[in-house]
N, C-alpha and C positions, 0 to 999 in steps of 0.2 A: 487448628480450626475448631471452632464450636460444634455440638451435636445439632444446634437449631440452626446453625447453616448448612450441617450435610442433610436434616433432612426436610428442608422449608424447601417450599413450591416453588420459590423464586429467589435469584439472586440478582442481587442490584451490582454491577458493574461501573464504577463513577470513572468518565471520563471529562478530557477539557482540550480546548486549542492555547496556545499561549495568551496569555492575555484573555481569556476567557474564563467564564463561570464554569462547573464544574455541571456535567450532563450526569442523565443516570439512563444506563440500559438495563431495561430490565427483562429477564429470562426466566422464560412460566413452561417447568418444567412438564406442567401438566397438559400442554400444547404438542400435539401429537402429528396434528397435521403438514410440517413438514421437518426438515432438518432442524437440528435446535439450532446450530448457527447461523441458521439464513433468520432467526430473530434479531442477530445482531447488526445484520445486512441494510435490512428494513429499518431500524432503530436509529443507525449513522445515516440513513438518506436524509430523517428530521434535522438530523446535528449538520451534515455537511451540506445539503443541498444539492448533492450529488446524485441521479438516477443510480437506481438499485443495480438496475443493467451495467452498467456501468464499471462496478466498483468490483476489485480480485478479493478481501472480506468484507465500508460508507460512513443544517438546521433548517434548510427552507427546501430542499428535495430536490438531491443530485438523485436520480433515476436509480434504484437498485441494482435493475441491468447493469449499469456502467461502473459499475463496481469487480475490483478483480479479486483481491481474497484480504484477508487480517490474519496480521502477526503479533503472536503473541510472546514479548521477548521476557525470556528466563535470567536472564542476566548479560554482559556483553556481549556475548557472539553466537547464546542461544537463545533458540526462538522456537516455537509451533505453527505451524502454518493452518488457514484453513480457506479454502476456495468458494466462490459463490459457485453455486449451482444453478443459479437465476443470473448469469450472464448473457448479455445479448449483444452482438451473437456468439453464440457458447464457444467456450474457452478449447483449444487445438495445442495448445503446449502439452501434452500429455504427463513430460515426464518430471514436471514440475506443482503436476496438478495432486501428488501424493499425498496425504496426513498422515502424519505420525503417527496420531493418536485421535482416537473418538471425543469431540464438542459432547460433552457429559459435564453431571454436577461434579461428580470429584475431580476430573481434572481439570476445571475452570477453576474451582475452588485453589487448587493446587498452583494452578497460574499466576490468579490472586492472590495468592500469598495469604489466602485467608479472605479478608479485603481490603486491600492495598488500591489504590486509586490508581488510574493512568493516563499520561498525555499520550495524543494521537499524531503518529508522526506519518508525513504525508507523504505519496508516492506517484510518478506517472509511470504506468505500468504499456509494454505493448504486447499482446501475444502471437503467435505466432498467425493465427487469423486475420492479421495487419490491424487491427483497432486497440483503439486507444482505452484504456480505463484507471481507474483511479487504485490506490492498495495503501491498506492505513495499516502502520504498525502501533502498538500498545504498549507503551514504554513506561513502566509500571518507575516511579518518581523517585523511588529513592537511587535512580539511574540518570538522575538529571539533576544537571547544577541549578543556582538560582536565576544566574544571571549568565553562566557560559555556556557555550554548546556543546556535545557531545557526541562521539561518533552515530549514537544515535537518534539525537534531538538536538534541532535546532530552532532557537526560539526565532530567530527572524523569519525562517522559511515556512514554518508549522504553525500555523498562526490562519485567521479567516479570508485577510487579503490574498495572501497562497494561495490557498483552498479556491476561493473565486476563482482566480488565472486559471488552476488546473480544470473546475468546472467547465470554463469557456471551451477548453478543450475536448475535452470526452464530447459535450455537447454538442458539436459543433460538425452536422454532419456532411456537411463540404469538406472540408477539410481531412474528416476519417476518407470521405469518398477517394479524393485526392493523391493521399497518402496512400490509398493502400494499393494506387496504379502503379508506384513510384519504388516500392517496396518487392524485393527477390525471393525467392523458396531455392534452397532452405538458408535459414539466416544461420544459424549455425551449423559448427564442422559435421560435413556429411557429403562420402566420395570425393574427398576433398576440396572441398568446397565449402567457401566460407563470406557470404558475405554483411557479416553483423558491423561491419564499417561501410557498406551502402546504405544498411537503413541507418545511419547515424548519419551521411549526408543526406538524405531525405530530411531527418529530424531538423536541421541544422538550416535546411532547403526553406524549410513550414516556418520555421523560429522557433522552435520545442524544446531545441535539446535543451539549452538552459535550465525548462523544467523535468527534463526526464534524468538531467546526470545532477546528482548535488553538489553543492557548489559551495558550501560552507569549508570553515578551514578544518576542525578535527577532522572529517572526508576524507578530506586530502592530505591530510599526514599519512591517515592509514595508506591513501594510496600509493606516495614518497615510501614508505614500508615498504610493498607490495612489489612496487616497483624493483628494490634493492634485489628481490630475490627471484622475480620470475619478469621475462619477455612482456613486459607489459608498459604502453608508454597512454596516457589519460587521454582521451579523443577530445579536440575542441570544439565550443561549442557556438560557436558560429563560422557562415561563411566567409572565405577568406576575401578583401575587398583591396583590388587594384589603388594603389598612390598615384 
């Protein structure tokens, strides 16, 4: 990477949805007053329409809040996480709420590849607080085919029409209300006790899972893999209906 990108005030981060023009976020390191990734928070509400609240890292303003965090993928199976802090209401998975590494110029730089552009690949996220929110990974392009999809991009799902479905969702506060009467503590194994295939008939109950398990084919090879070597068979995604 260049010396005037490690020591310039800001760095332009270019993202896009499939089939979309290419955004630019950009990060003004000389902005003090809060997390520097909660710039990036605020910046995808413009792009996805997403409430900031909303979103686990976020064109027309999906709520910040409703954002749950961004991933930033290193290559196929690594990645950097980083969590909104501006979740509403604040995020209760603790033990997935960790970073690795500090939202700074050198390792974003690092991330970038210098600067390498990336598509945004989309997520329905639930935490353990029973609400719904959105989680965008950063899937830096020399990681995606032109025309196939990838275990980690898919052009037909990651796209603006997606994007809308999954808004409807986060949004949509009957529905969170609903869901989260419907929804058991603790969802995962704990005094043995496990019921993360109840909140998946919930999902299933609402019509969601469709958008919360992905559904493209590289997915599912991985998961055929997965399969082969551990106790795991793929939860369907809807209710089952009498002939």
């Amino acid at each position: 990477m260049s010396a005037d990108n490690i020591n310039s005030d800001e760095t332009v981060i270019k993202v896009k949805l499939s089939s979309e023009d290419y955004h630019d976020i950009v990060i003004d390191w000389t902005d003090t007053s809060q997390a520097y990734e909660q710039q990036v928070f605020s910046r995808l509400k413009k792009i996805s329409g997403i409430p900031y609240e909303h979103s686990l890292a976020e064109i027309s303003g999906i709520p910040v809040e409703q954002t749950f965090d961004i991933y930033f993928l290193a290559g196929n199976y690594g990645a950097e996480c980083f969590r909104n802090k501006r979740a509403e209401p604040q995020l209760e998975n603790t033990p997935l709420l960790c970073m690795r590494i500090q939202f700074n110029r050198e390792n974003l730089l690092n991330l970038m590849n210098g600067n390498e552009p990336f598509r945004l690949a989309l997520r329905l996220r639930c935490d353990d607080n029973k609400h719904f929110y959105i989680g965008y990974n950063f899937v830096p392009e020399r990681l995606i085919g032109e025309t196939e999809c990838t275990l980690n991009f898919c052009h037909h799902l990651d796209n603006k029409a997606h994007l809308n479905k999954l808004r409807a969702i986060v949004t949509n506060d009957a529905l969170q209300s609903q869901m989260a009467h419907l929804l058991v503590q603790p969802r995962w194994p704990e005094n043995h006790e496990f019921h993360l295939e109840r909140w998946h008939g919930a999902y299933r109950r609402f019509n969601v899972m469709q958008y919360y398990y992905r559904t493209c084919y590289p997915f599912h090879q991985t998961v055929i893999l997965t399969s082969r070597h551990v106790n795991y068979v793929p939860p369907q995604l809807y209710l089952r209906t009498h002939g």
